[in-house]
N, C-alpha and C positions, 0 to 999 in steps of 0.2 A: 625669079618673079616673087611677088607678094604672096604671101599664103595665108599669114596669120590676122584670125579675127580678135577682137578685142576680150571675149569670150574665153578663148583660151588663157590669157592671162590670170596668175595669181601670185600673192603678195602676202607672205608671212613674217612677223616680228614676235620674238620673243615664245614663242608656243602659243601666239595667236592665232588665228584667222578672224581675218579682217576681210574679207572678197564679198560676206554675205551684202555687206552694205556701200560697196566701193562704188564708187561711179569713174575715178581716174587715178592712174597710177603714173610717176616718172621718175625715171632714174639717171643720173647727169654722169659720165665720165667728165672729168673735164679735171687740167692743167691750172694752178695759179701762174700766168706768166710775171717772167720777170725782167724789168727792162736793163739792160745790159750797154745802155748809147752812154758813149764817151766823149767828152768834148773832141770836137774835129769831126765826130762824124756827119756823114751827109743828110743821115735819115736817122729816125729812130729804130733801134733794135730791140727783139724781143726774143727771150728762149722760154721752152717750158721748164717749170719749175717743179710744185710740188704738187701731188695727185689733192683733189679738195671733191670727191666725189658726193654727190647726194640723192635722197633717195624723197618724193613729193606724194601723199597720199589726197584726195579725197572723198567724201564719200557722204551718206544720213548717217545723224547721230545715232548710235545702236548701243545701248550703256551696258549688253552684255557681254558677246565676243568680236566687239571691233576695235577700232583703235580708240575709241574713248575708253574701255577698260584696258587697255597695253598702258595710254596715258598716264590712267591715274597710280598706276603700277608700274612703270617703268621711264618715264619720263624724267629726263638727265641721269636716270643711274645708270653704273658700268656694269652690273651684271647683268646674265640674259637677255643679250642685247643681239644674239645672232638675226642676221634680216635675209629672208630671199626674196627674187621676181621670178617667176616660172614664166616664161614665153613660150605657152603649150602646156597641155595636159599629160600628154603622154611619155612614158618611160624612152628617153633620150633626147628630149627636146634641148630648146635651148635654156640655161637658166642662170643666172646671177645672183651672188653669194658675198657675203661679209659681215663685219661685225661693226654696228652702228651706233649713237648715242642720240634718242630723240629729244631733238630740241625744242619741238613744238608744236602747239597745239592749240585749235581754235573750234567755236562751237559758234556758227552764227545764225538769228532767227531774221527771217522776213514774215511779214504779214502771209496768214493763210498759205503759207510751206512749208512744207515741212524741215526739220534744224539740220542744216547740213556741218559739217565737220571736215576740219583739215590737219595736215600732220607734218613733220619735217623729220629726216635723220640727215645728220651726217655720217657720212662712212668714214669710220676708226681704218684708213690705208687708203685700199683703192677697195671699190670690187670686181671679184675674182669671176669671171665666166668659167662655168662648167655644163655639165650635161642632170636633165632631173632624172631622179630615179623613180621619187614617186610624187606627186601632187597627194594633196591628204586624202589619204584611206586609210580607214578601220577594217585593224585586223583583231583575231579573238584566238588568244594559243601562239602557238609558233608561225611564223610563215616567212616570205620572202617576194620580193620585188622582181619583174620582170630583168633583162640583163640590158645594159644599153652596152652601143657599140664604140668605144673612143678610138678606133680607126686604127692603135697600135698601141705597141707595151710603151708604158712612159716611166720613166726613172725621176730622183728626186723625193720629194717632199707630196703627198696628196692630202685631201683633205676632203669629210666626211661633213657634210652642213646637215642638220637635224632640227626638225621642229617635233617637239612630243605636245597636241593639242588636250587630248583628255584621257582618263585611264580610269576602267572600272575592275574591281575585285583584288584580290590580295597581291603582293607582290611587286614588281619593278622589273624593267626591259632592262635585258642586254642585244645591244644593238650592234651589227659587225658591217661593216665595207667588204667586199670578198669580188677576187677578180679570176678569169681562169680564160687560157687559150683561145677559146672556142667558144661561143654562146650553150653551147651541148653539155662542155668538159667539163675537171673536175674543178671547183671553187674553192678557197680559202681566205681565211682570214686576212686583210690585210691592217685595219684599224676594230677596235673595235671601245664601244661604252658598254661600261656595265654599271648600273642602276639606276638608268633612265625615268624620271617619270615626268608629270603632265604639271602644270602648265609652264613650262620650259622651252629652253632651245638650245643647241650645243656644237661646237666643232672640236672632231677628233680627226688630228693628225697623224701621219708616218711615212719615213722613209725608207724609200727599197722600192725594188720592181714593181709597179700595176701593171696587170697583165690587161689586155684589149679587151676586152670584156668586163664589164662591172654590174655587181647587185645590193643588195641590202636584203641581212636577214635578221629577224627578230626572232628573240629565245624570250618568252614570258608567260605569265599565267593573266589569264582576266584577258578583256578587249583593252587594245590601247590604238587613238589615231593617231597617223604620223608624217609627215613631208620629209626628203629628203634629196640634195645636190651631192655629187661629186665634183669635184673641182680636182684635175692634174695640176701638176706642177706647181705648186700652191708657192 
């Protein structure tokens, strides 16, 4: 059955957050079909072709941390382009992941309203479903994410989607993926960044066993805020 309210949803680009001022978020799966009918056929034919996923923001204009400052920072460039949707706040929801190129961007006024604002990405592939780990929280020193459960050990390729939003005091995160047995047992390293800072976003990969259980821990000095997906099988 239905569970999730729209509340729970969040939507990060590039080491932003953008949710303060959101009003709607959509994310497209979807196929370029390709027509494949040959003369003599009876009917037209179609097969799926190429993934062509996209990603629809909008929201009030907010010219500090929404997508009007992502815009005027990162609009058609290739770096820092990681995007997630978090469906759910909590440590194993569901969440959606990739790396995007925003193509667009509008700021429109009506009489006596206030300036609302819209966004476009294309996703660079498809996007990846995975599990969140953490919706943004500030943490200050070392710490670590609750553990989410991916149901069983997965082999392959994984991958580590990261938004670092702001950082105060000296120094720079190293941030690790670590998976273990048991929600209890013992953790290790399976991906990990080292000299993470803000206002960024990032994916770190590897192959080899995750084990059924997964977390995110941070090694840093000073507060740093952060969002983070795992994605199996990347």
């Amino acid at each position: 059955m239905a569970k999730l309210w729209s509340n729970d949803v969040r939507f990060y680009f590039g080491g932003y957050d953008v949710g303060t001022a959101t009003t709607t978020v959509g994310l497209t799966l979807a196929y370029a079909p390709l027509d494949v009918t040959a003369l003599g056929d009876s009917g037209e034919r179609m097969i799926a072709g190429i993934r062509q996923d996209v990603a629809e923001w909008g929201g009030i204009f907010d010219d500090s941390l929404s997508a009007d400052a992502a815009a005027s920072a990162l609009l058609g460039t290739g770096t820092n382009n990681v995007i997630q949707v978090h469906l759910g706040t909590g440590t194993g929801a569901i969440g959606y992941a990739s790396t995007a190129l925003m193509v667009f961007h509008k700021a429109v006024a009506s009489k006596s309203e206030l300036v609302a604002s819209e966004g476009e990405w294309k996703v660079d592939g498809k996007w990846s479903r995975g599990q969140v780990l953490l919706s943004k929280t500030t943490y200050t020193g070392s710490a670590s994410s609750g553990a989410t459960d991916g149901t069983a050990l997965s082999t392959g390729t994984s991958a580590l989607f990261l938004q670092v939003f702001s950082q105060t005091g000296a120094g720079s995160g190293t941030f690790s993926l670590e998976s273990a047995a048991t929600a209890t047992g013992v953790y290790t390293a399976f991906a990990t960044l080292t000299g993470g800072t803000a206002t960024k976003s990032y994916i770190v990969t590897a192959t080899g066993s995750l084990d059924r259980f997964t977390r995110i821990t941070k090694t840093a000095t000073g507060t740093i805020a952060l969002a983070a997906i795992v994605v199996r099988n990347y």
